[in-house]
N, C-alpha and C positions, 0 to 999 in steps of 0.2 A: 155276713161277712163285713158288713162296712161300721155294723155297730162294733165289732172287733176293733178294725182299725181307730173310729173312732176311741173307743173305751184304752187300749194303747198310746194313743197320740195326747191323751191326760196325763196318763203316768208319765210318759217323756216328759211331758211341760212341768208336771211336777216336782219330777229331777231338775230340771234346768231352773226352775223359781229356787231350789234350793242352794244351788249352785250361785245364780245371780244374788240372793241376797249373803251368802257367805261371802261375795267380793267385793259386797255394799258394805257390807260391816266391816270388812279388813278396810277400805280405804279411807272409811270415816273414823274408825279407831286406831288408826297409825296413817294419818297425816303425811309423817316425816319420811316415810317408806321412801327408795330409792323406786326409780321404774323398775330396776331390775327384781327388787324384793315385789314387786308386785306383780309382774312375768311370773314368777316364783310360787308366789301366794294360789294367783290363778291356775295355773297347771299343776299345783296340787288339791286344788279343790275338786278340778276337772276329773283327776284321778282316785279321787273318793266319790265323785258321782259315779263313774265307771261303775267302782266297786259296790257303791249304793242299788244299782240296776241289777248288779249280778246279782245279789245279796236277796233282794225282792223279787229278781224272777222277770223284770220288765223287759 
């Protein structure tokens, strides 16, 4: 049971490293971004990780 959780609790973290560096790249590659383009950026990367999780089943 806990190697389950375990072996899950990667796959999250791998979503979310995927997630964190999609908003590293967007803010070092557009600079000029308003806050709000970057609100923006983030809650749709958030919502391609979502669909990233469905997609693999995590």
């Amino acid at each position: 049971m806990q190697k389950k959780l375990l072996f899950s609790s990667y796959k999250n973290m791998k979503i979310y490293l995927i997630w964190l560096i999609g908003v590293i790249i967007w803010n070092y590659g557009v600079p000029q971004a308003t806050p709000l383009q970057d609100v923006l950026v983030a809650v749709v990367l958030s919502f391609l990780s979502i669909g990233l999780r469905k997609y693999l089943k995590f």
